[in-house]
N, C-alpha and C positions, 0 to 999 in steps of 0.2 A: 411914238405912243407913250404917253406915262399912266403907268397904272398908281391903283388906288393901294391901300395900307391893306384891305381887303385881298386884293390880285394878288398882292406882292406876298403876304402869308399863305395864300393856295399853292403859288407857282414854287415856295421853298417845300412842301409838303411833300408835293408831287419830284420834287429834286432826291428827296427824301428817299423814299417808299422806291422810286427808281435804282439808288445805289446800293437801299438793301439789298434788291434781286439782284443786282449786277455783281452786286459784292463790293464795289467798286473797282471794276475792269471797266478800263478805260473804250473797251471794244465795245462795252455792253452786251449786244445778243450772240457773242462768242461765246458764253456761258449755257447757254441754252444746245448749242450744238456739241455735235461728237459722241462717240459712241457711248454707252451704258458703263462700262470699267473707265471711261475716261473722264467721266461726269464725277462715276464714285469715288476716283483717286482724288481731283480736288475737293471734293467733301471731303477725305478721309484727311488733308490737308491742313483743314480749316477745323474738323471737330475738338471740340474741348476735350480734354483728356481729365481726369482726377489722378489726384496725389493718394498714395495706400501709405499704409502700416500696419505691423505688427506691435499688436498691444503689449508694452514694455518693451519694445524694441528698440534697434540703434541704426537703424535705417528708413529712409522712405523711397520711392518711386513711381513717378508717375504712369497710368498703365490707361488703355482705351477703353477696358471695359473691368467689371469687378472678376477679379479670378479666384480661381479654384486654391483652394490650398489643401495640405494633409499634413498633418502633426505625426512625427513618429521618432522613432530607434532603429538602426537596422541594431541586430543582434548577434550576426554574423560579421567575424573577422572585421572589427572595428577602427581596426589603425589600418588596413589598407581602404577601405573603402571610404573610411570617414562617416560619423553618427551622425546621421541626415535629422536638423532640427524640424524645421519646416522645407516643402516643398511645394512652391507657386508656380502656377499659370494659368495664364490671357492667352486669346486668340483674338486676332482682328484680323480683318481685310488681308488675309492668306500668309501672314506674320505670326509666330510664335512667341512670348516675351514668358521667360522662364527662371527664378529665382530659386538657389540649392543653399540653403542656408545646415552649413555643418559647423560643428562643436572645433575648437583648435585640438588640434591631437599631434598635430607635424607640422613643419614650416610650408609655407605657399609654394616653396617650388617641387618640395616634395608629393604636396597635395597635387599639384598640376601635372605633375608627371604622372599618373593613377589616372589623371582625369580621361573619361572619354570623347570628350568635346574638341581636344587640340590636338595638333601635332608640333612637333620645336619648329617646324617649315612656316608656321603661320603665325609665329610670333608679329607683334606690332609696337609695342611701344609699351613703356614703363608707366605708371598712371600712380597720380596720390589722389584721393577724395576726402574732406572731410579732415586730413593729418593723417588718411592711413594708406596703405602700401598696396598698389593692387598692380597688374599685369595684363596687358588685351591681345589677342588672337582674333585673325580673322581668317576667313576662310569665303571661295567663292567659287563658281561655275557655269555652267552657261544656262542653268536650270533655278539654282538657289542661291542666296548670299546668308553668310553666319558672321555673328561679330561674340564674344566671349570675352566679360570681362571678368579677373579673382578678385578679391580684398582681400586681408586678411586684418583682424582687429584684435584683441587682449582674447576673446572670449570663443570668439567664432573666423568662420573662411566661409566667404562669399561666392554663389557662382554665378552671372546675371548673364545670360543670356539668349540673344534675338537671333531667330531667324525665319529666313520668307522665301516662297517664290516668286521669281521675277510677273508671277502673272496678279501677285498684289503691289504692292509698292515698298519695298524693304526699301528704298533709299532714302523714304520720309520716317517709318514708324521704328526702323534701328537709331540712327541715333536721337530720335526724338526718348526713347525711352533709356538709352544706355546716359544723354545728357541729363537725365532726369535725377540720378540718382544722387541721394545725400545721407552723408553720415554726422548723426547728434544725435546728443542725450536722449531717451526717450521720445522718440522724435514720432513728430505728430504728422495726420493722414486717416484717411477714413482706413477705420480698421479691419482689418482682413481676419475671417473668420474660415475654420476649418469648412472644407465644403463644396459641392461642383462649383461656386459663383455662378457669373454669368452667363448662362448659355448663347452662342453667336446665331445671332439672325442669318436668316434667308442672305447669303452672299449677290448679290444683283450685278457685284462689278464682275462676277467671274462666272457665275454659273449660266449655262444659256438656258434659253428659255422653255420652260417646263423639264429640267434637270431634274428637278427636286423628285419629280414623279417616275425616274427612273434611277436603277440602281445596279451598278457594272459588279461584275464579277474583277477578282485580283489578275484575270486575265485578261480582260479589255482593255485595262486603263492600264496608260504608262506615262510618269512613272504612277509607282502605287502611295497610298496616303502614307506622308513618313511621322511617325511620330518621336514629338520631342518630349515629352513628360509622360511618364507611366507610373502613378503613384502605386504602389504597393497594397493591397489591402493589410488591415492589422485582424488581429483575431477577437475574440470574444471572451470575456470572463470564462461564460457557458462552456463553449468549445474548447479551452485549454484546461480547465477542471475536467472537464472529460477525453483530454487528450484524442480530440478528433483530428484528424489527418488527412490529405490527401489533395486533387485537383476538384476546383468549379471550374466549367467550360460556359462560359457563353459567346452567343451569336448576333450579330447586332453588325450599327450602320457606320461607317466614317464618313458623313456627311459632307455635301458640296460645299456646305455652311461653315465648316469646322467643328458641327456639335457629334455625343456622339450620341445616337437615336434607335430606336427600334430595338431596344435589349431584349434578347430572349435568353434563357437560361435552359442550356442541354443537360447540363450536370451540377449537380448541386450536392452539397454539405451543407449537416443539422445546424443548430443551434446560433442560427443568425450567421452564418459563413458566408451564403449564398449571396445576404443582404449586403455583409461587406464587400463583398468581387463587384456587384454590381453598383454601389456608390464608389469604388474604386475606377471604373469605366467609366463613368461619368464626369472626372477628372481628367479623362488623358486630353494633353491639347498635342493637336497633330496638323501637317501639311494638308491640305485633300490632295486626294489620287488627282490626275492629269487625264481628261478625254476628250480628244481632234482642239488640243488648243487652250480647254477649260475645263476648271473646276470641275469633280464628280465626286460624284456620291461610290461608294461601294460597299459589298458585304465584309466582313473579317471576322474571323472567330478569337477570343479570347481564353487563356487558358491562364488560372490564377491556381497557387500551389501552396498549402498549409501546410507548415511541417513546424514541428515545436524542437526548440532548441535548447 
Protein backbone atom coordinates (compact mmCIF):
# COMPACT_ATOMS: atom_id res chain seq x y z
CA UNK A 1 0.00 0.00 0.00
CA UNK A 2 1.51 3.59 -0.57
CA UNK A 3 0.04 6.29 0.93
CA UNK A 4 -0.45 9.79 -0.19
CA UNK A 5 1.61 13.02 1.44
CA UNK A 6 -1.88 13.50 3.08
CA UNK A 7 -1.81 9.61 4.90
CA UNK A 8 1.60 10.04 5.63
CA UNK A 9 1.04 13.56 7.78
CA UNK A 10 -2.02 11.92 9.62
CA UNK A 11 -0.30 8.68 10.46
CA UNK A 12 2.85 10.94 12.08
CA UNK A 13 0.13 12.93 14.02
CA UNK A 14 -1.33 10.13 15.33
CA UNK A 15 2.36 8.67 16.23
CA UNK A 16 2.53 11.75 17.88
CA UNK A 17 -0.40 12.35 20.24
CA UNK A 18 0.20 8.33 21.05
CA UNK A 19 3.75 8.94 22.59
CA UNK A 20 2.57 11.98 24.45
CA UNK A 21 0.13 9.70 26.41
CA UNK A 22 2.60 6.81 26.62
CA UNK A 23 5.30 9.13 27.55
CA UNK A 24 7.10 7.05 25.39
CA UNK A 25 6.98 3.69 27.16
CA UNK A 26 7.82 1.45 24.84
CA UNK A 27 4.88 -0.87 26.51
CA UNK A 28 2.28 1.78 25.91
CA UNK A 29 -0.87 0.90 28.01
CA UNK A 30 1.44 -0.13 31.03
CA UNK A 31 1.06 3.35 31.88
CA UNK A 32 -2.45 3.47 32.19
CA UNK A 33 -2.27 0.46 34.71
CA UNK A 34 -1.34 -0.04 38.50
CA UNK A 35 -2.52 1.27 41.34
CA UNK A 36 -3.25 5.06 42.29
CA UNK A 37 0.40 5.74 44.43
CA UNK A 38 1.89 3.87 41.66
CA UNK A 39 0.59 6.12 38.75
CA UNK A 40 1.34 9.23 41.23
CA UNK A 41 5.11 8.03 41.83
CA UNK A 42 5.85 8.20 38.13
CA UNK A 43 4.23 11.57 37.68
CA UNK A 44 6.04 12.75 40.62
CA UNK A 45 9.08 11.38 38.42
CA UNK A 46 8.51 13.23 35.50
CA UNK A 47 7.06 16.69 37.11
CA UNK A 48 8.92 19.76 36.49
CA UNK A 49 10.29 21.14 39.48
CA UNK A 50 11.38 25.14 39.83
CA UNK A 51 14.58 26.54 40.73
CA UNK A 52 14.12 29.08 44.33
CA UNK A 53 15.96 31.88 45.83
CA UNK A 54 16.53 34.14 48.22
CA UNK A 55 16.68 37.66 47.24
CA UNK A 56 20.30 38.63 47.63
CA UNK A 57 21.29 35.45 48.30
CA UNK A 58 24.10 32.85 47.69
CA UNK A 59 22.31 29.91 47.01
CA UNK A 60 19.52 28.35 44.85
CA UNK A 61 17.54 24.91 44.98
CA UNK A 62 15.41 23.33 43.10
CA UNK A 63 12.15 22.41 45.11
CA UNK A 64 8.52 20.74 43.83
CA UNK A 65 6.34 23.18 45.05
CA UNK A 66 6.74 27.07 46.37
CA UNK A 67 7.65 26.88 50.08
CA UNK A 68 7.04 28.40 53.25
CA UNK A 69 9.68 30.45 54.69
CA UNK A 70 10.15 32.59 57.97
CA UNK A 71 12.71 35.33 58.50
CA UNK A 72 13.90 35.68 61.98
CA UNK A 73 16.59 35.93 65.14
CA UNK A 74 16.51 33.32 67.81
CA UNK A 75 17.47 35.57 70.76
CA UNK A 76 18.27 33.15 73.13
CA UNK A 77 21.70 31.73 73.76
CA UNK A 78 22.98 32.39 70.13
CA UNK A 79 26.28 30.54 69.82
CA UNK A 80 24.82 27.33 70.85
CA UNK A 81 22.01 27.24 68.80
CA UNK A 82 23.10 29.25 66.04
CA UNK A 83 21.01 32.81 64.58
CA UNK A 84 18.52 31.15 62.36
CA UNK A 85 18.40 33.64 59.18
CA UNK A 86 15.88 32.21 57.13
CA UNK A 87 13.85 29.08 57.54
CA UNK A 88 12.29 26.90 54.37
CA UNK A 89 9.99 24.42 53.64
CA UNK A 90 8.30 22.24 50.70
CA UNK A 91 6.33 19.26 51.06
CA UNK A 92 5.56 16.88 48.19
CA UNK A 93 4.42 13.56 47.69
CA UNK A 94 5.10 12.44 51.58
CA UNK A 95 8.85 14.09 51.43
CA UNK A 96 10.03 16.89 53.41
CA UNK A 97 12.67 19.33 51.73
CA UNK A 98 13.85 21.87 54.57
CA UNK A 99 16.55 24.60 54.28
CA UNK A 100 18.18 26.26 57.95
CA UNK A 101 20.06 29.06 56.86
CA UNK A 102 22.24 30.45 60.02
CA UNK A 103 24.74 33.38 60.49
CA UNK A 104 28.57 31.75 60.87
CA UNK A 105 29.21 32.10 64.67
CA UNK A 106 31.46 28.59 64.84
CA UNK A 107 33.06 26.19 62.52
CA UNK A 108 30.81 23.31 60.67
CA UNK A 109 31.85 20.69 62.82
CA UNK A 110 31.15 22.55 65.84
CA UNK A 111 27.66 23.64 64.34
CA UNK A 112 27.02 19.82 63.59
CA UNK A 113 27.59 18.68 66.56
CA UNK A 114 24.58 20.99 68.26
CA UNK A 115 22.67 19.92 65.28
CA UNK A 116 19.50 17.90 65.96
CA UNK A 117 19.37 16.27 62.69
CA UNK A 118 22.55 13.89 62.97
CA UNK A 119 24.43 11.59 64.83
CA UNK A 120 28.56 10.80 64.16
CA UNK A 121 26.84 6.98 63.19
CA UNK A 122 25.46 8.55 60.01
CA UNK A 123 28.17 10.38 58.87
CA UNK A 124 28.41 9.87 54.76
CA UNK A 125 30.94 11.64 52.86
CA UNK A 126 32.69 15.01 52.68
CA UNK A 127 30.99 17.32 49.82
CA UNK A 128 32.39 20.65 48.15
CA UNK A 129 29.55 22.84 46.22
CA UNK A 130 29.98 25.76 44.54
CA UNK A 131 34.17 26.01 46.16
CA UNK A 132 32.54 25.65 49.53
CA UNK A 133 32.94 22.96 52.26
CA UNK A 134 29.94 21.01 53.36
CA UNK A 135 29.42 17.40 55.17
CA UNK A 136 26.18 14.71 54.42
CA UNK A 137 24.49 12.50 56.90
CA UNK A 138 22.22 10.07 56.21
CA UNK A 139 20.06 8.28 58.18
CA UNK A 140 17.16 5.38 57.48
CA UNK A 141 14.55 2.84 58.66
CA UNK A 142 12.09 0.59 57.74
CA UNK A 143 9.42 3.42 57.93
CA UNK A 144 11.60 6.76 56.64
CA UNK A 145 14.74 7.78 54.94
CA UNK A 146 16.64 11.38 55.91
CA UNK A 147 19.65 12.66 53.86
CA UNK A 148 21.30 16.06 55.65
CA UNK A 149 23.52 18.03 54.07
CA UNK A 150 25.86 21.35 55.94
CA UNK A 151 27.80 24.05 54.02
CA UNK A 152 29.46 26.39 55.57
CA UNK A 153 30.42 29.82 53.52
CA UNK A 154 32.19 33.32 54.70
CA UNK A 155 28.89 34.59 55.95
CA UNK A 156 26.53 31.71 56.91
CA UNK A 157 26.08 27.48 57.60
CA UNK A 158 23.73 25.69 55.74
CA UNK A 159 21.38 23.03 56.62
CA UNK A 160 19.45 21.40 53.56
CA UNK A 161 17.47 18.76 54.42
CA UNK A 162 15.13 15.88 52.85
CA UNK A 163 13.26 13.61 54.37
CA UNK A 164 10.24 11.02 53.40
CA UNK A 165 8.29 8.14 54.01
CA UNK A 166 8.78 5.10 52.29
CA UNK A 167 4.99 5.34 51.37
CA UNK A 168 5.98 8.62 48.97
CA UNK A 169 8.99 8.12 47.15
CA UNK A 170 12.18 9.68 48.96
CA UNK A 171 14.48 7.70 46.49
CA UNK A 172 13.42 10.01 43.55
CA UNK A 173 12.62 13.53 45.51
CA UNK A 174 15.93 13.24 48.03
CA UNK A 175 18.46 13.44 45.81
CA UNK A 176 16.51 15.10 43.16
CA UNK A 177 16.56 18.17 45.54
CA UNK A 178 19.98 17.69 47.57
CA UNK A 179 21.59 17.51 43.47
CA UNK A 180 19.94 20.60 42.94
CA UNK A 181 21.66 22.74 45.11
CA UNK A 182 24.20 25.63 44.04
CA UNK A 183 26.17 28.13 45.41
CA UNK A 184 26.97 31.78 43.44
CA UNK A 185 26.96 35.31 43.71
CA UNK A 186 23.59 36.42 44.02
CA UNK A 187 22.29 33.63 42.65
CA UNK A 188 19.16 33.61 40.68
CA UNK A 189 15.56 31.53 41.13
CA UNK A 190 12.23 32.44 41.57
CA UNK A 191 12.38 34.29 44.82
CA UNK A 192 11.25 32.98 47.99
CA UNK A 193 9.16 35.21 50.08
CA UNK A 194 8.43 35.11 53.78
CA UNK A 195 5.09 33.10 54.14
CA UNK A 196 3.11 29.60 54.32
CA UNK A 197 3.81 29.15 50.21
CA UNK A 198 2.37 26.50 48.81
CA UNK A 199 -0.21 24.62 50.23
CA UNK A 200 0.02 20.69 49.17
CA UNK A 201 -2.96 19.38 47.37
CA UNK A 202 -5.32 16.54 47.99
CA UNK A 203 -2.22 13.53 48.24
CA UNK A 204 -4.10 10.67 45.68
CA UNK A 205 -0.88 8.52 45.81
CA UNK A 206 -1.38 7.93 49.58
CA UNK A 207 -4.44 8.75 50.88
CA UNK A 208 -7.38 6.17 50.42
CA UNK A 209 -10.26 7.00 49.32
CA UNK A 210 -12.43 9.57 51.03
CA UNK A 211 -9.53 9.94 53.86
CA UNK A 212 -9.79 13.50 53.56
CA UNK A 213 -13.39 13.32 55.15
CA UNK A 214 -12.06 11.52 58.08
CA UNK A 215 -9.85 12.65 60.85
CA UNK A 216 -7.92 10.13 63.50
CA UNK A 217 -7.17 10.80 66.75
CA UNK A 218 -2.99 10.72 67.87
CA UNK A 219 -4.28 7.31 69.02
CA UNK A 220 -5.48 5.57 65.94
CA UNK A 221 -2.77 6.42 63.71
CA UNK A 222 0.69 5.00 63.76
CA UNK A 223 3.19 6.25 63.45
CA UNK A 224 1.82 9.74 64.21
CA UNK A 225 2.52 12.99 61.63
CA UNK A 226 6.19 13.72 62.33
CA UNK A 227 7.20 17.05 61.75
CA UNK A 228 10.16 18.44 60.38
CA UNK A 229 10.00 22.28 60.36
CA UNK A 230 8.32 24.24 63.23
CA UNK A 231 8.80 27.85 62.42
CA UNK A 232 8.69 29.88 65.57
CA UNK A 233 6.29 32.68 65.74
CA UNK A 234 7.83 36.30 66.24
CA UNK A 235 6.04 38.92 68.20
CA UNK A 236 4.57 42.21 67.53
CA UNK A 237 5.75 45.85 67.93
CA UNK A 238 2.22 46.05 69.85
CA UNK A 239 2.77 43.11 72.12
CA UNK A 240 6.52 43.81 73.21
CA UNK A 241 5.65 47.57 73.89
CA UNK A 242 3.20 46.19 76.21
CA UNK A 243 5.12 43.36 77.38
CA UNK A 244 2.52 40.77 76.77
CA UNK A 245 3.50 37.15 77.77
CA UNK A 246 2.45 33.95 77.92
CA UNK A 247 1.01 30.64 75.62
CA UNK A 248 -1.63 30.63 72.33
CA UNK A 249 -3.01 27.19 72.21
CA UNK A 250 -4.46 26.01 69.12
CA UNK A 251 -6.30 23.07 67.57
CA UNK A 252 -6.24 22.25 64.05
CA UNK A 253 -5.54 19.35 61.41
CA UNK A 254 -2.13 17.52 60.12
CA UNK A 255 -3.48 16.57 57.13
CA UNK A 256 -3.28 13.45 54.80
CA UNK A 257 -2.10 16.06 52.19
CA UNK A 258 0.63 17.40 54.19
CA UNK A 259 -1.22 20.86 54.70
CA UNK A 260 -2.02 22.07 57.82
CA UNK A 261 -5.98 22.78 57.90
CA UNK A 262 -8.86 23.37 60.16
CA UNK A 263 -6.99 25.95 62.76
CA UNK A 264 -9.04 26.67 65.70
CA UNK A 265 -7.65 28.84 68.33
CA UNK A 266 -8.31 27.77 72.21
CA UNK A 267 -6.25 30.39 73.66
CA UNK A 268 -5.12 33.28 72.50
CA UNK A 269 -2.92 36.69 73.19
CA UNK A 270 -3.72 40.56 72.43
CA UNK A 271 -2.19 42.52 70.13
CA UNK A 272 -1.86 40.37 66.94
CA UNK A 273 -0.08 37.31 68.92
CA UNK A 274 -2.76 34.94 68.18
CA UNK A 275 -2.38 36.08 64.54
CA UNK A 276 1.23 35.27 64.72
CA UNK A 277 0.82 31.43 66.33
CA UNK A 278 -1.60 30.85 63.69
CA UNK A 279 0.50 32.03 60.36
CA UNK A 280 3.36 30.22 62.25
CA UNK A 281 1.15 26.81 61.95
CA UNK A 282 0.64 27.28 58.67
CA UNK A 283 4.27 26.96 58.04
CA UNK A 284 5.14 23.62 59.73
CA UNK A 285 5.87 21.06 56.90
CA UNK A 286 5.45 17.49 58.47
CA UNK A 287 5.30 13.56 57.58
CA UNK A 288 1.35 12.73 57.81
CA UNK A 289 0.32 10.29 60.58
CA UNK A 290 0.23 6.54 59.13
CA UNK A 291 -3.38 4.63 59.01
CA UNK A 292 -3.89 0.53 57.94
CA UNK A 293 -1.03 1.28 55.37
CA UNK A 294 -1.85 5.31 54.39
CA UNK A 295 -1.69 8.57 54.67
CA UNK A 296 -4.10 10.21 57.42
CA UNK A 297 -5.26 12.99 58.40
CA UNK A 298 -5.35 13.68 62.23
CA UNK A 299 -6.17 16.21 65.20
CA UNK A 300 -3.05 17.91 67.17
CA UNK A 301 -3.10 20.67 69.29
CA UNK A 302 -0.48 23.41 69.13
CA UNK A 303 0.96 25.35 71.92
CA UNK A 304 3.16 28.52 70.93
CA UNK A 305 4.95 30.40 74.05
CA UNK A 306 5.83 34.36 74.17
CA UNK A 307 8.24 35.39 76.56
CA UNK A 308 10.40 38.57 76.08
CA UNK A 309 13.98 38.38 76.44
Amino acid sequence: MVLNSREISRLLTLLSISAVLFNGNANGLSLAVGTPHEVSMRSQASREWDRYAVRGGEFSVSLPTAPSMTTYELRSDPLSKGRIRHLIGAYSQGVVYAIYVAERKQSLEDFIGKSAYVSSGEFKRDLTVGGFRGKEYAFQDASIKRVTQYFITNRYIYTFIAQGSYLGNPDVGIPRFLESIKFEPNATGIAIVDGPGEQPAVDSAAATEGSESRIFSGKEVAPKAMVITKPEPTYTDEARNNQVTGPVILRCVFSSSGSVTKIRLVSGLPFGLSEKAIEAARQIRFIPAIKDGHFASMYIQLEYNFNLY
